[in-house]
Steps between C-alpha positions, in 0.01 A plus 500: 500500500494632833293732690601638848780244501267190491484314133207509295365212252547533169077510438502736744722709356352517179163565661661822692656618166156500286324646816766807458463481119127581538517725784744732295228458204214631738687736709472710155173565522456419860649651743588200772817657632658831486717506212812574649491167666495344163862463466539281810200293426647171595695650805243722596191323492543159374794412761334663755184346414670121534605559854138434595452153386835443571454582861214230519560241194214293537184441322231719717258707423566862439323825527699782312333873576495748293718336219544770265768396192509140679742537766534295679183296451547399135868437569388272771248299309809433227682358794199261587498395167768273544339362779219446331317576831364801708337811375517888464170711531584829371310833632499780259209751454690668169320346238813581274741320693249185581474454129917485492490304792245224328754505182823435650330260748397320198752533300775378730311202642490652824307372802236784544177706501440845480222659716412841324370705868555665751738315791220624755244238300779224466472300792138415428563452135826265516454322825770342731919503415795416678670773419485890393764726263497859405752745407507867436122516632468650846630579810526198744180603725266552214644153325475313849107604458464377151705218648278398820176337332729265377685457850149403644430236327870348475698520853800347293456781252864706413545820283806587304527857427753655318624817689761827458717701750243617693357153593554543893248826539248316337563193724511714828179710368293154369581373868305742650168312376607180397696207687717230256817341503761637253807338362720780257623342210785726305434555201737307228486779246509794702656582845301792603167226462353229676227241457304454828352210589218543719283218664262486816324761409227677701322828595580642850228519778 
C-alpha cells in the first residue's frame, strides 16, 4: 500500500483499515465529519492525515489539538506503532468523540492518549512535546496561541498544521503578533493546501 506516494507496512496497513472500519461504525451515531466527506475518507482525511508523520517520521512526542474523528492524531499514533516509539496526546473537550478516540486508539494498537479538555488547560495537564498537529481547528493566530505554552518550554519545538487556500492571510495576519520561521509544505492530496511547518516561535515585544 501506499499513501502520498511513500509505501506503507503491511501492519500498518491493516491498522489504518480497522481504524476506517470503526470510524464509519461511529460516524453513525457520531457525527466526526460532515457526511459528504465520507466518500473520500481515505483521500480526504486519512491521506491527508499521513502527510504529518510523514513530514517528520520519527519517534517524538506529539501533541494533536483539537482531534475531533482522529485526524490526524490517531492516524499518527498508528504510524508510531511500528516504531514502537514516541507518543500522541490527543486534546478533545467532546466527550463523544474522546470516547471514539479511546476505542480506535485501543483497538488499533496505536501509540496514544486522549486528554478529554479544553486545549487552553492542556499544556499544564500533558506537559512538554516536541512537536504540535492540528487540522481543521483555527485560524493560524489563535492556533499559534494554543501553540506558544508549548514553544516556551521547548525552543526546538515545531508545529505541523494542515492548511487550505487561504493559508497566506492567515500567515500575514498571525505575523502581526507572533514571530516564527515557516517552511510551506504542499500538500500531497490537494493542491489548493499546504502543511506549514512552523518553529522558533515567539510573541512580539
Amino acid at each position: 500500500m501506499t499513501l502520498n506516494g511513500q509505501s506503507v507496512s503491511r501492519e500498518t496497513q491493516e491498522r489504518l483499515e480497522h481504524f476506517v472500519e470503526l470510524f464509519k461504525k461511529w460516524n453513525a451515531t457520531t457525527n466526526l465529519v460532515a457526511p459528504s466527506t465520507l466518500k473520500d475518507l481515505w483521500s480526504r482525511h486519512v491521506a491527508d492525515s499521513a502527510q504529518i508523520f510523514q513530514l517528520a517520521p520519527r519517534p517524538q512526542t506529539w501533541v494533536d489539538l483539537g482531534s475531533g474523528g482522529g485526524f490526524p492524531g490517531v492516524i499518527t499514533a498508528i504510524f508510531l506503532a511500528e516504531h514502537q516509539d514516541g507518543w500522541v496526546h490527543l486534546v478533545e473537550s467532546n466527550h463523544k468523540k474522546a470516547a471514539f478516540l479511546r476505542v480506535a486508539l485501543s483497538e488499533t494498537g496505536a501509540r496514544g492518549t486522549v486528554h478529554p479538555l479544553r486545549i487552553e488547560s492542556a499544556p499544564e495537564a500533558i506537559g512538554p512535546c516536541d512537536a504540535v498537529s492540528a487540522r481543521a481547528l483555527a485560524d493560524l493566530d489563535l492556533l499559534l496561541s494554543y501553540i506558544y505554552p508549548w514553544a516556551q518550554k521547548n525552543d526546538l519545538l515545531k508545529a505541523y498544521l494542515n492548511k487550505g487556500r487561504d493559508y497566506e492571510a492567515e500567515v500575514t495576519k498571525a505575523r502581526g503578533r507572533w514571530s516564527f520561521d515557516l517552511l510551506k509544505h504542499r500538500s500531497a492530496v490537494d493542491e489548493d493546501s499546504v502543511v506549514l511547518e512552523i518553529h522558533n516561535l515567539s510573541t512580539k515585544r
